[in-house]
SEPATOR-248581 format. One record per residue: residue in three letters; y, z, x of N, C-alpha, C in turn. Coordinates in steps of 0.001 Angstrom, whole numbers, padded with zeros to 6 digits, always signed. Layout:
# residues N
AlaYZXYZXYZX;...
# end
This chain:
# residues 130
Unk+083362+094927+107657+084296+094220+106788+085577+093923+107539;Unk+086109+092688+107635+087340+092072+107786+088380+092390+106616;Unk+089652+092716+107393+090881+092925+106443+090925+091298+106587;Unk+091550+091152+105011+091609+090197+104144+093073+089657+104499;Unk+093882+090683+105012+095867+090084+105411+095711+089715+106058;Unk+097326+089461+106544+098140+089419+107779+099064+091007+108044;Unk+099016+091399+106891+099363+092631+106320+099057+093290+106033;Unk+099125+095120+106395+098450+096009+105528+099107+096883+104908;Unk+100237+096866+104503+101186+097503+103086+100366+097375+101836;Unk+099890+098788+101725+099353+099217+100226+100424+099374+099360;Unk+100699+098146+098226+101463+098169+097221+100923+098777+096123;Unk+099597+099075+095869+098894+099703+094663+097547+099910+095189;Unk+097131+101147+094768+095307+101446+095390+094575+100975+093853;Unk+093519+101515+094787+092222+101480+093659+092220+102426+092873;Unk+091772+102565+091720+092125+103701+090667+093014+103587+089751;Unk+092704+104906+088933+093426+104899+087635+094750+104442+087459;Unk+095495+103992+086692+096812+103977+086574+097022+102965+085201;Unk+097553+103633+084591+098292+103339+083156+097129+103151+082010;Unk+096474+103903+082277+095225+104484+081043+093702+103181+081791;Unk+093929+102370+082529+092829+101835+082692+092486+101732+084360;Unk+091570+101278+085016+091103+101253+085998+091627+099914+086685;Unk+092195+099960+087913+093154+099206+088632+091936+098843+089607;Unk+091321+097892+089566+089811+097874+090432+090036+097089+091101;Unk+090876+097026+091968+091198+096335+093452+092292+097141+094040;Unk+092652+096755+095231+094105+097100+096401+094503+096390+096599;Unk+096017+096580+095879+096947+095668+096218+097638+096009+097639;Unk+097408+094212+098403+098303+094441+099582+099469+093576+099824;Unk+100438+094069+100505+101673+093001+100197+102382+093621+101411;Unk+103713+092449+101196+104737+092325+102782+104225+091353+103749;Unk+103402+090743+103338+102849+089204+104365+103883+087913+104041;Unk+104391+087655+102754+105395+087010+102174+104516+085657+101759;Unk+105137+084736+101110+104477+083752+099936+104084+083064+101039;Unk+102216+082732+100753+101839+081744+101336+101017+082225+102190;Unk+100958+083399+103087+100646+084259+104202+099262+083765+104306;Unk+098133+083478+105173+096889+083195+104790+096253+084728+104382;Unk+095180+084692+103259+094701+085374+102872+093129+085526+103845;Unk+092237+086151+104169+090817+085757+104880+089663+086201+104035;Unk+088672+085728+104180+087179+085841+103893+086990+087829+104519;Unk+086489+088539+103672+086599+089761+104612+084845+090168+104771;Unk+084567+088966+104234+082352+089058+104992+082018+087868+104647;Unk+081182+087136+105554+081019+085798+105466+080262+085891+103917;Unk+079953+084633+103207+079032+084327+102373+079432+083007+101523;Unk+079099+083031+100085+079195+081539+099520+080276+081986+098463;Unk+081075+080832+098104+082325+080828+097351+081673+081067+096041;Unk+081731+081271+095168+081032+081149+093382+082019+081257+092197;Unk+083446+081310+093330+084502+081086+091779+086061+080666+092862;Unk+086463+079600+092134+087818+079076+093313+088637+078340+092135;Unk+089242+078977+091398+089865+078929+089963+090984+079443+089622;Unk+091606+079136+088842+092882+079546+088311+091944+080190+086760;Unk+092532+081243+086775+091786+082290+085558+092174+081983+084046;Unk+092358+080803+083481+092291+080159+082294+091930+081011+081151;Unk+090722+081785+081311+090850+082832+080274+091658+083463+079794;Unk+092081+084062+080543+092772+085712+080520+094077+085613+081463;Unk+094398+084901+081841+095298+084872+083066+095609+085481+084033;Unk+094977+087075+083797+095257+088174+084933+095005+087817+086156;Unk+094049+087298+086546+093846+087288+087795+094598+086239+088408;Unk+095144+084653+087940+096095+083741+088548+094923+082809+089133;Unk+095357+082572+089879+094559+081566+091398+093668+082603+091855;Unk+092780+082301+091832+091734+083854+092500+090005+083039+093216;Unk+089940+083551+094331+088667+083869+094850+087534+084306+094748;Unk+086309+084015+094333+085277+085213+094489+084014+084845+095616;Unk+083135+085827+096624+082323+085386+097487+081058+086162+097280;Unk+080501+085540+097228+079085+085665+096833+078524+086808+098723;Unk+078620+087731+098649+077843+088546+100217+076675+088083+100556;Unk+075770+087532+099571+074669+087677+099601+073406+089560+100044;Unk+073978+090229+099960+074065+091795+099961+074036+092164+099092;Unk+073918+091585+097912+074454+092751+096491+076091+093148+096751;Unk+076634+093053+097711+078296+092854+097484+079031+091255+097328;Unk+080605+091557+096562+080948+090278+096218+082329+091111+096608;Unk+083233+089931+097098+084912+090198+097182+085445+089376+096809;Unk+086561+089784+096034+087367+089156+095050+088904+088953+095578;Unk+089317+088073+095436+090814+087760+095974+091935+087218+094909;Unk+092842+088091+094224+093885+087452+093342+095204+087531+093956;Unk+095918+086491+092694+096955+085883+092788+097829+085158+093551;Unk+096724+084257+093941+096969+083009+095228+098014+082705+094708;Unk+099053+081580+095677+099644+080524+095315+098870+080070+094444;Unk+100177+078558+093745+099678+077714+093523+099226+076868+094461;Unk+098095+075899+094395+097614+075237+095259+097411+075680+096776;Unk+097049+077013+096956+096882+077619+097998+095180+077792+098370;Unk+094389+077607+097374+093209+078114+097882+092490+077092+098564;Unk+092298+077390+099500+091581+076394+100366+090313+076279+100821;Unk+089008+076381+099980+087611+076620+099881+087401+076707+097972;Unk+086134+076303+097997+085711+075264+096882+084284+075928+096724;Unk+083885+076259+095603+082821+076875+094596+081606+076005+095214;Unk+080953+076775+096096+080046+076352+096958+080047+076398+098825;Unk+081065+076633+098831+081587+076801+100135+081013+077562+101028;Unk+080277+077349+102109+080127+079008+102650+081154+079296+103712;Unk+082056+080384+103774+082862+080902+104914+082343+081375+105689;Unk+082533+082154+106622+082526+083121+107875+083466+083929+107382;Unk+083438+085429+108206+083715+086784+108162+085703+085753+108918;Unk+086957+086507+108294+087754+086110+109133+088634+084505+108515;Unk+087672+083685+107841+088206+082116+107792+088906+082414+106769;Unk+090049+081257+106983+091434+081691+105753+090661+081113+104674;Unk+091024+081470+103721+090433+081144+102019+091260+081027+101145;Unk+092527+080982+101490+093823+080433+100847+095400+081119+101381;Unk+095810+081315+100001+097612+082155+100575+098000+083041+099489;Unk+098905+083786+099986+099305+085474+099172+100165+084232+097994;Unk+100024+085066+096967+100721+084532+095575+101531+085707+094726;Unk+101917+085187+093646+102084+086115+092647+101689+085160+091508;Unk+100661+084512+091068+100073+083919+089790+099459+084635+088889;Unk+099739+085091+087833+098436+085720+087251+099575+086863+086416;Unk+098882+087882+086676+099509+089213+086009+100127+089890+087692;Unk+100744+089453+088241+101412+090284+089140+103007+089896+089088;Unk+103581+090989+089366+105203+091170+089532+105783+091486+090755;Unk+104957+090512+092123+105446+090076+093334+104446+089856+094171;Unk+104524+089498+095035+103418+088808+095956+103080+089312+096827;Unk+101304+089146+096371+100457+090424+096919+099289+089841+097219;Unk+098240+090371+097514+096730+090211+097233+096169+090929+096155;Unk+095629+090870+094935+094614+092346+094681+093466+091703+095172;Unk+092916+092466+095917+091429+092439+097159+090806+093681+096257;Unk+089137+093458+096073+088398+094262+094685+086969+093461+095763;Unk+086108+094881+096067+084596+094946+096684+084080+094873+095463;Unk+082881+094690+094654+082334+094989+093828+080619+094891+094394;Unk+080217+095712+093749+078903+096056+093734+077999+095302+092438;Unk+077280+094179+092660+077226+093223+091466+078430+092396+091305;Unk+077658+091345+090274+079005+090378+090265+079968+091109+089197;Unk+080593+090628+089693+082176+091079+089524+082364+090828+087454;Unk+083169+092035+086736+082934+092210+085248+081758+091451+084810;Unk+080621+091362+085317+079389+090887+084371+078212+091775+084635;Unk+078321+092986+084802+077471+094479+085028+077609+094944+086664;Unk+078687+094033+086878+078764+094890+088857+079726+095869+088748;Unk+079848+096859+089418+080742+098196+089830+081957+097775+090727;Unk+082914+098162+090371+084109+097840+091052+084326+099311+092316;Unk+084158+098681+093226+084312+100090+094514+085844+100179+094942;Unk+086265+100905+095141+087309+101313+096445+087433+100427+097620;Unk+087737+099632+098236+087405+098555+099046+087852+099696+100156;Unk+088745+100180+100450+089224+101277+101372+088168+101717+102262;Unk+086901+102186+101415+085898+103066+101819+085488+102315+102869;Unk+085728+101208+103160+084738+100422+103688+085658+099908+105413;Unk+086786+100544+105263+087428+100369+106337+088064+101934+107010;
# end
């Protein structure tokens, strides 16, 4: 696995915090815009601004083809640069650090999941994996 920064300031881990499960790592100190990267090659399957729910903002998701998927929030606006179908490489920028969504400064939350992501996949520790 490829780190996803330019930066590796852990602003928030994985885990509990404030009665619910914080299922990504927040990383920050790259500053607005920073390129964000692909951290395992595979296919794009979500390159959206989160209209539902808003939490997530401008956000990423990549298909591993592995049974893993990585998730990337709170791009800029107009920062993401790869399109729902896309395939990356391990490393290729996939947009820029934001604060859109439910965040209160500009970060990444970066989230491994095991399955797709809230539709019966497991949210891992991305840590473990580095």
């Amino acid at each position: 696995w490829g780190w996803p920064a330019t930066c590796s300031s852990i602003s928030s881990p994985f885990g509990w915090r404030w009665g619910s499960l914080h299922d990504g790592t927040d990383i920050a100190g790259c500053g607005y815009g920073s390129n964000i990267f692909a951290a395992q090659a595979g296919t794009v399957i979500k390159s959206e601004y989160d209209g539902r729910y808003g939490v997530n903002g401008e956000y990423i998701v990549i298909d591993h083809h592995n049974g893993y998927y990585s998730q990337y929030n709170h791009m800029c606006p107009g920062c993401r640069a790869v399109h729902v179908g896309d395939y990356v490489e391990k490393g290729q920028p996939i947009g820029g650090m934001g604060m859109t969504g439910a965040a209160t400064g500009v970060h990444l939350h970066f989230a491994i999941w095991r399955g797709y992501p809230y539709r019966g996949g497991v949210a891992l520790n991305a840590m473990q994996f580095y």
